[in-house]
N, C-alpha and C positions, 0 to 999 in steps of 0.2 A: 494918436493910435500908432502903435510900433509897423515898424517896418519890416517884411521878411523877405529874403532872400528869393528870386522867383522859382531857383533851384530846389530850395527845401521847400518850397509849398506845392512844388509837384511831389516830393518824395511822401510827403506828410499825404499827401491826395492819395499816391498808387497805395502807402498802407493801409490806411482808410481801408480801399476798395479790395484790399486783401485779408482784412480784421473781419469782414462782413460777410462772405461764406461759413469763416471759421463759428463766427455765433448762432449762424442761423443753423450748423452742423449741429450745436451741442442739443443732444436731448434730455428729454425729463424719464425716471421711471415710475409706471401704473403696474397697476396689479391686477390680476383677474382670480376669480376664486372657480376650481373648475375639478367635475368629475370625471374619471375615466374608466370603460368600464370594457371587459374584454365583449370582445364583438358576437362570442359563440355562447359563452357561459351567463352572459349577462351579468358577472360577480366583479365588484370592484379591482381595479390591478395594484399589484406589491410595491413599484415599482413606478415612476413616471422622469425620465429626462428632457430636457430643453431641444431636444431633437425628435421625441415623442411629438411633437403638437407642434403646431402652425398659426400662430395670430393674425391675422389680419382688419385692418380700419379703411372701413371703406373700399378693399377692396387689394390694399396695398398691405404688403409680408412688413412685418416690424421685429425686430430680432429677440427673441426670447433668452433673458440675460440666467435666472433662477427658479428652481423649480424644488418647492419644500414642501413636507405637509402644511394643512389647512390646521390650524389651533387656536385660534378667536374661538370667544364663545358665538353661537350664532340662534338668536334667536326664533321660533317655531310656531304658525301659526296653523293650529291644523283644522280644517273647517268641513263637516261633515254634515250629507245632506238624509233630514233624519221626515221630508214631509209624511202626510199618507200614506203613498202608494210606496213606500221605500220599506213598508210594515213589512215585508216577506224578505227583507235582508239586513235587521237590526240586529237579530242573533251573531249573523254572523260578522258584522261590521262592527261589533263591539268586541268581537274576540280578537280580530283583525285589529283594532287602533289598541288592544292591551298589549298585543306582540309589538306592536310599530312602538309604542309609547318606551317598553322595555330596549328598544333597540337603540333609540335614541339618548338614552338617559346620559347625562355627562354632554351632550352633546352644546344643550343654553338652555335657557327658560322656553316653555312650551306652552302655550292656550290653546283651550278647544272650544270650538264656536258651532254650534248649530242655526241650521237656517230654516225649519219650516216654521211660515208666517211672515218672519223676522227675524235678521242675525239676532242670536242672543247665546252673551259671552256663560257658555257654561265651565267654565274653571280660566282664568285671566292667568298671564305668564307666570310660571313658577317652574323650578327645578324638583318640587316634592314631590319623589313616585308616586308616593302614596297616594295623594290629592289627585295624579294624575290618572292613574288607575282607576279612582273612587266615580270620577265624573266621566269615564270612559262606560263604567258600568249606567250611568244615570242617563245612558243614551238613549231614547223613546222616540218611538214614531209621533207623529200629534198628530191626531184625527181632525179631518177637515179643512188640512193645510196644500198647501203649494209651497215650492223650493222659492228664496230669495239668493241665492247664489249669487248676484251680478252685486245686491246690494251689501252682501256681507264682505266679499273681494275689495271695493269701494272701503268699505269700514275699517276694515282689516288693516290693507295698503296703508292709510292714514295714518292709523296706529303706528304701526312700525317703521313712517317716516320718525315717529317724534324719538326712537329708540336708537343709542349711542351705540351702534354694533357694523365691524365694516363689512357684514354679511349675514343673513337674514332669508329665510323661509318660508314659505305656504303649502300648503298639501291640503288638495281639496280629494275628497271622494264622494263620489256622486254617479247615481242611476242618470241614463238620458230619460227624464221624468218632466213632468211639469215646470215651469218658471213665473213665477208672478212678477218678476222685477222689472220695470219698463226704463231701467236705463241704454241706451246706445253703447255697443260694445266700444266704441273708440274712448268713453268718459270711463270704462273700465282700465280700457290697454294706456291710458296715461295715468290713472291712478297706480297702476304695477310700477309703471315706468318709473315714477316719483318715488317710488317707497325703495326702487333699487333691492327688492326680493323677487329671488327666486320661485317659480311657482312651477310644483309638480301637481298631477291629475292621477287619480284613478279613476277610471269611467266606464261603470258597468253598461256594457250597450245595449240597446234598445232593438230585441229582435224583430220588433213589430216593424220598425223602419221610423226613419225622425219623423218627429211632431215638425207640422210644416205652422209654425206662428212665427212672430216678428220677434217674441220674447226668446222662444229656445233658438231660431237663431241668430242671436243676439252671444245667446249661451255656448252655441256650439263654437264662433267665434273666436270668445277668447278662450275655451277648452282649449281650441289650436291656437292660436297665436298666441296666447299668452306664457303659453309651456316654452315655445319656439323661443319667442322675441326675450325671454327672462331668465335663460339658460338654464330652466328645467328639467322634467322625464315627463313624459303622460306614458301611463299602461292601462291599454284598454282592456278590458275582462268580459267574458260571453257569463261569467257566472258571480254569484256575491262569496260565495264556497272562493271562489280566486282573491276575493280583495286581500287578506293575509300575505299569501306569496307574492304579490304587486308590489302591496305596502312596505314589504322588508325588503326588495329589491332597493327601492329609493330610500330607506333607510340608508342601508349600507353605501350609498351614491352621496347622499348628505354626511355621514361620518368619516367616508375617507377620500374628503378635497382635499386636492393641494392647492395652494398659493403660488401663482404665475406671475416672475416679474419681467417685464418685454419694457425695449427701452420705446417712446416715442418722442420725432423732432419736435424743437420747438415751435407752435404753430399761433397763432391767434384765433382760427376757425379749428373748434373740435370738431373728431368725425362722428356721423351720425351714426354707426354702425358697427362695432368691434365683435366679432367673430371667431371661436377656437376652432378649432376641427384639427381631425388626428393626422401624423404625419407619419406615423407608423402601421401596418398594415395590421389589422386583428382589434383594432379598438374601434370604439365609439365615446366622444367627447361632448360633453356641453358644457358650459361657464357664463360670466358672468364678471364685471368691473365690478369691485371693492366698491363699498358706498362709500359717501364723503368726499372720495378724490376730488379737488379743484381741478377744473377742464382748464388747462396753459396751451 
């Protein structure tokens, strides 16, 4: 075994012990995909700088390095609740997803998925207006049904885990109406979680006052946390006459993201939590991590 000097194997030691802040400084960069929208008008901004907005993990500021538009295609799954009692808003909920479907166009492939009874894929991802338009029009109440809303969420999310896109959507519109689905909202808010899409709500409310069951609130749940926790929009509506104006609101919130890149250190525990919010006064912000990233 060689011999060393006792001099150099202290110096060789204090480097060491000086190389090893330096590593653990260097960080990796993530991305977030994120709307911002002026605080008064509700209408997307022109405009978004790395001094606009605030990231934080867990809790802790991480330095927001780039701020571009959002140009991935990003896939769209729009899932409309069409039971019984939703009969006295189908007129207008089908005029409403023709304007939303136009707004979107260009934006990735889009499905529409109806739930009373059972999700059932009425037109499967496609970029063709037409096709989209065509099964917007073949939107019917079904007599006799109840909403599946929690199970089509579940179905959905799955789906567009298996989809190569590093951003991804849902838009649900829905009466507070019935629910037949007997899943536990938490098997719902880990299925979002997995699928890494964003999920907006429109949600005509229910003047009568909430249905008190286990299933709607099950439903009301992830209505709110699911919007919240998936860097969504929910716009709640007193009428179905509103779902159009709602609907193009989040439109226009899904086509003009930008792509946020913040550096983060190198860690072995991911945080459980990452967060935008605006750092500019007159906005309001939500986002969401790029799917696929490797947690470093």
């Amino acid at each position: 075994m060689p011999r060393f000097p006792r001099a150099l194997l202290l110096v060789m030691g204090v480097g060491a012990l000086a190389l090893a802040p330096s590593l653990m400084a260097q960080a990796t960069e993530r991305v977030l995909y994120v709307s911002a929208l002026d605080a008064k008008t509700r209408a997307p901004v022109d405009t978004l700088a790395p001094g606009d907005l605030r990231v934080t993990e867990d809790g802790v500021t991480r330095e927001v390095l780039r701020v571009t538009p959002a140009t991935t295609p990003m896939p769209v799954a729009v899932i409309v609740d069409n039971q019984a009692a939703a009969q006295p808003t189908i007129a207008d909920l089908r005029s409403a997803l023709t304007a939303f479907l136009a707004a979107i166009d260009g934006l990735g492939p889009v499905a529409l998925v109806t739930i009373a009874d059972r999700p059932t894929i009425l037109q499967d991802y496609t970029t063709d207006a037409g096709q989209l338009k065509d099964a917007a029009n073949r939107v019917f109440a079904m007599p006799d049904s109840g909403a599946t809303l929690l199970d089509a969420l579940v179905e959905v999310s799955r789906g567009l885990s298996k989809r190569e896109s590093d951003r991804a959507a849902i838009v649900v519109v829905t009466p507070e109406l019935t629910e037949f689905s007997t899943l536990h909202f938490s098997q719902v808010l880990d299925g979002l979680k997995a699928s890494g899409a964003m999920m907006s709500a429109v949600v005509l409310q229910n003047l009568r006052g909430p249905i008190q069951a286990d299933a709607a609130r099950n439903r009301a749940v992830v209505l709110d946390r699911g919007v919240k926790e998936t860097g969504g929009w929910r716009e709640d509506v007193l009428t179905s006459m509103s779902y159009r104006q709602a609907l193009e609101r989040i439109a226009a919130a899904l086509k003009r993201q930008y792509r946020v890149v913040y550096a983060r250190p190198q860690t072995l525990i991911p945080p459980e939590r990452v967060q935008v919010t605006a750092a500019r006064d007159g906005l309001v912000m939500t986002g969401a991590p790029a799917r696929g990233q490797k947690d470093r």
